[in-house]
C-alpha positions in Angstrom: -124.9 -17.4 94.6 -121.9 -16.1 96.2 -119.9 -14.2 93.6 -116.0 -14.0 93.3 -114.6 -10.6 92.9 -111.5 -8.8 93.2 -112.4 -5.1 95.1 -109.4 -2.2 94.5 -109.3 0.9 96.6 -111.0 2.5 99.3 -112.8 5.7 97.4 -116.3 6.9 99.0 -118.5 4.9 95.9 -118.5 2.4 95.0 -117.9 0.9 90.9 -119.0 -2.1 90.2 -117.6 -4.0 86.6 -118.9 -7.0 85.0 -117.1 -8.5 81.6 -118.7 -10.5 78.9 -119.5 -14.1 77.9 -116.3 -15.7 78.4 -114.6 -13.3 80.1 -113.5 -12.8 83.5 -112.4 -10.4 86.1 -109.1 -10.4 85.6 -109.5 -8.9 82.0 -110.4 -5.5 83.9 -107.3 -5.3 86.1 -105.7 -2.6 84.2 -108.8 -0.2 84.4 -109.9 -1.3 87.6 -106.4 -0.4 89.0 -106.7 3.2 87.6 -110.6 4.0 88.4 -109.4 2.6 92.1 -108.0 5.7 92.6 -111.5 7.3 93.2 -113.7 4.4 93.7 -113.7 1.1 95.8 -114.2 -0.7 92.5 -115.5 -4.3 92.1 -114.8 -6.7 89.6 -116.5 -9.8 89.4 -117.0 -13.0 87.8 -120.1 -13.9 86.7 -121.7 -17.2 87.4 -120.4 -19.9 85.6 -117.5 -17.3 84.7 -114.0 -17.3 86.4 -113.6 -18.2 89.9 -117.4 -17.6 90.9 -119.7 -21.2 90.9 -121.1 -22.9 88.1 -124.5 -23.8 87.8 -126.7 -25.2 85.7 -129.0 -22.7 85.8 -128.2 -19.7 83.2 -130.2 -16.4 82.6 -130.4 -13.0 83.5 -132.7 -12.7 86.0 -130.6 -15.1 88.0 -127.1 -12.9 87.7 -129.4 -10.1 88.2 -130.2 -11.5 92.1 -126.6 -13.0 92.1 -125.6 -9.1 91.7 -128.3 -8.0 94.6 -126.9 -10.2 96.8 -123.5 -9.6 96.0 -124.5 -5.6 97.2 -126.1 -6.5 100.3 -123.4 -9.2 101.0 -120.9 -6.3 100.4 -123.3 -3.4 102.5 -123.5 -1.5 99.2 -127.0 0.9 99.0 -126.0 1.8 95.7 -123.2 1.4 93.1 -122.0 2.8 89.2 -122.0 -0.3 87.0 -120.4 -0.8 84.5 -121.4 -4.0 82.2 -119.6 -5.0 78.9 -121.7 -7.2 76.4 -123.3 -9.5 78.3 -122.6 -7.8 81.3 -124.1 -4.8 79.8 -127.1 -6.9 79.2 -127.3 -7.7 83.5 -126.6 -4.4 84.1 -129.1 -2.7 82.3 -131.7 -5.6 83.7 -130.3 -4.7 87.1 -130.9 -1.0 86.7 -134.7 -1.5 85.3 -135.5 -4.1 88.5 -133.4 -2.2 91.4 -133.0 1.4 89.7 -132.5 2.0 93.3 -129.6 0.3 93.5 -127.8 1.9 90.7 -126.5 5.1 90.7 -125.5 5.2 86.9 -124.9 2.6 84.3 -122.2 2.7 81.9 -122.7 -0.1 79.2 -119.7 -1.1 76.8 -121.2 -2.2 73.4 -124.5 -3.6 73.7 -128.2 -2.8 73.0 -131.0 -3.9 74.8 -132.4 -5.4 71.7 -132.3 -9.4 71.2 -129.1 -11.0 69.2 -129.3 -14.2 67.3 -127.0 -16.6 68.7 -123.5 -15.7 67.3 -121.0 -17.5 69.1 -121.5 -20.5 67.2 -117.6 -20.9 65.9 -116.5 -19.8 69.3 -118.6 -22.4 71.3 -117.3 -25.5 68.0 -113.4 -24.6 68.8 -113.8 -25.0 71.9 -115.7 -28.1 72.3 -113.2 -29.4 69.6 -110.7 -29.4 72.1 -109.3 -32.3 73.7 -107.8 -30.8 76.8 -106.8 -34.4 78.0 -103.8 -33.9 75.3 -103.1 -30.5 76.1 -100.1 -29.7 78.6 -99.6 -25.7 77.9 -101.7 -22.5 76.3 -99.2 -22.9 73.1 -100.4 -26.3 72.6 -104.1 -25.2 72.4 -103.5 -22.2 71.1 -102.2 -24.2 67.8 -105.1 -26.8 68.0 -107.6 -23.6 67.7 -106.6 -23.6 63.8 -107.3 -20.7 61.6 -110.7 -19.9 62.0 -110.3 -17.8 65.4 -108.6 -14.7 65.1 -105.5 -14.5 67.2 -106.9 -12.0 69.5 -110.0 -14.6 70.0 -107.7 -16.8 70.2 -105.4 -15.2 73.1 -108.9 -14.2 75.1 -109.9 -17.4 75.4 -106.9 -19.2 76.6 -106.6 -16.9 79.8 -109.2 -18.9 81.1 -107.7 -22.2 81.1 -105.9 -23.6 84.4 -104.9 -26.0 86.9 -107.8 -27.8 87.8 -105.4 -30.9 89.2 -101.5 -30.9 88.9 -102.1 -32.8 85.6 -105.1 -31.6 83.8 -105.9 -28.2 82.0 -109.8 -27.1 82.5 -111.7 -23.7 81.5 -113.0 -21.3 84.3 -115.8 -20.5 82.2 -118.9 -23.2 82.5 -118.9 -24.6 78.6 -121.1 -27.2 79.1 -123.8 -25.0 80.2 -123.1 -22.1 78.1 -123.3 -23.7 75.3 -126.3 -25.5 75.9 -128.3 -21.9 76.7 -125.8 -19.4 74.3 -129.6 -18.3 72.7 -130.1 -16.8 76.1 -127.2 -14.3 76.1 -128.4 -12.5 73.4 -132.1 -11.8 74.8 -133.5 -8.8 75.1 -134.8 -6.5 77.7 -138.7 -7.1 78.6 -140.3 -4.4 76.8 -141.7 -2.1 79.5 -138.2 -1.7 80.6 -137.4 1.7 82.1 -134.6 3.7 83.8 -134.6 7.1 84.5 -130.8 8.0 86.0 -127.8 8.5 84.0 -126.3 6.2 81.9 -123.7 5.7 79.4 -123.5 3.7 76.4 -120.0 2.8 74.5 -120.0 1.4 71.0 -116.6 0.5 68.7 -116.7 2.5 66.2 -115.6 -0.8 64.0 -118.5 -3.1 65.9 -122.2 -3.8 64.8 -123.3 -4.2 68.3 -124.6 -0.5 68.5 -126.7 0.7 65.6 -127.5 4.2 64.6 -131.1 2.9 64.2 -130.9 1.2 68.0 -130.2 4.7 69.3 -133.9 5.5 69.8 -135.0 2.3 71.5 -132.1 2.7 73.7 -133.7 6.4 74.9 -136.7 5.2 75.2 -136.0 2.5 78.1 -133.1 4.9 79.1 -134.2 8.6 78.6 -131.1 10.0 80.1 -128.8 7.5 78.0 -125.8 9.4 76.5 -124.1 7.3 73.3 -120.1 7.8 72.7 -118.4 5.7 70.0 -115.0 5.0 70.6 -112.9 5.3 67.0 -110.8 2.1 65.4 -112.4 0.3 68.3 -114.7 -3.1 67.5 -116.9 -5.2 70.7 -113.4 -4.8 72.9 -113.6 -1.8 72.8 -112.4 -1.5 76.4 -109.3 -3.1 75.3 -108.7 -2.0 72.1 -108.9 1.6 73.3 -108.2 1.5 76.5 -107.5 4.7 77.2 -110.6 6.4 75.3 -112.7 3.9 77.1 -111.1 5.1 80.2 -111.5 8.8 79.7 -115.1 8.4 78.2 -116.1 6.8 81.7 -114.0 8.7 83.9 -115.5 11.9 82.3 -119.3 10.5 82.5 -118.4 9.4 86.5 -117.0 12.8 87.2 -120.4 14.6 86.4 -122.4 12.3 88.6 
């Protein structure tokens, strides 16, 4: 599959980023801009994310080759990655499959243990829309009700455009995401190994990253380093944008 991205600058390596379940690209402008300054940096849209294709085919393996082929599309040897939640999730898959491939990893609040499916109130709001009677963002925005926070809330409706001069759709694939949401939290096959750098970011406010995870994540990732970002939950990268960027910037630096 032929991904969309958006590539900034013209730096000697390459940085490839790769946002979360019903994110896109364009949520990594801001940090893209600023690491563009070093790196020709990449960021994408996952299938059945943003602008790339939807499918009805859904796992990790899959975005895994859709990433390959993305890197031999683009003439890349080998590339930093960074992955946030489900990103993290094909990036750390990548770097186990085509360690080669990968010169470091940076991963932004995920494990590589499984997480049960929870979504769930996400995936209900949005299905509960009627986009047929929805002209603008505001209007949605108020048909959400109460039980998305309003930074949920706002996340979301960046992904809803044009799709005809008279009809709002999502970017994101909903159909099929909700039908295989079980399979964004799986996790990594157990023999799963990587022996290069790597970085792992937790929120200090999130419950993605346990202290008690720490160990499983050295032993597939023996050269992982863990830094937790303070008042920071799962968006971290937004939350804290800044820490996030200095954590990475200082982690790419010693590479």
């Amino acid at each position: 599959m032929q991904l969309f991205s958006n590539i900034l600058g013209e730096g000697p390596e390459d940085l490839i980023i790769m946002h979360g379940l019903f994110g896109m690209s364009d949520n990594w402008q801001s940090l893209g801009r600023k690491w563009s300054e070093h790196f020709r940096v990449h960021l994408l849209d996952l299938r059945n994310h943003g602008r790339s294709p939807h499918s009805e085919e859904f796992s990790y393996d899959l975005m895994v080759d859709d990433l390959l082929e993305y890197l031999d599309q683009h003439q890349i040897d080998e590339a930093h990655i960074i992955g946030h939640s489900m990103g993290g999730k094909v990036a750390m898959l990548f770097a186990v499959l085509h360690p080669e491939r990968c010169r470091s990893m940076i991963i932004a609040d995920i494990a590589p243990k499984a997480y049960p499916p929870h979504h769930m109130d996400v995936i209900e709001a949005l299905e509960a829309l009627d986009l047929s009677k929805i002209s603008r963002r505001s209007e949605a925005n108020d048909q959400f009700g109460p039980e998305l926070e309003p930074g949920v809330r706002q996340f979301l409706l960046k992904n809803l455009y044009w799709e005809e001069r008279d009809r709002l759709n999502w970017r994101f694939n909903l159909k099929v995401l909700s039908r295989e949401i079980q399979k964004v939290g799986e996790s990594l096959p157990p023999n799963a190994y990587y022996d290069r750098p790597a970085l792992f970011l937790r929120g200090g406010d999130s419950w993605y990253i346990k202290d008690e995870d720490i160990d499983e994540i050295q032993s597939h990732y023996p050269q992982a380093e863990l830094v937790t970002i303070p008042n920071a939950g799962h968006w971290l990268h937004a939350q804290q944008p800044e820490l996030f960027f200095e954590a990475v910037s200082d982690f790419l630096g010693g590479q």
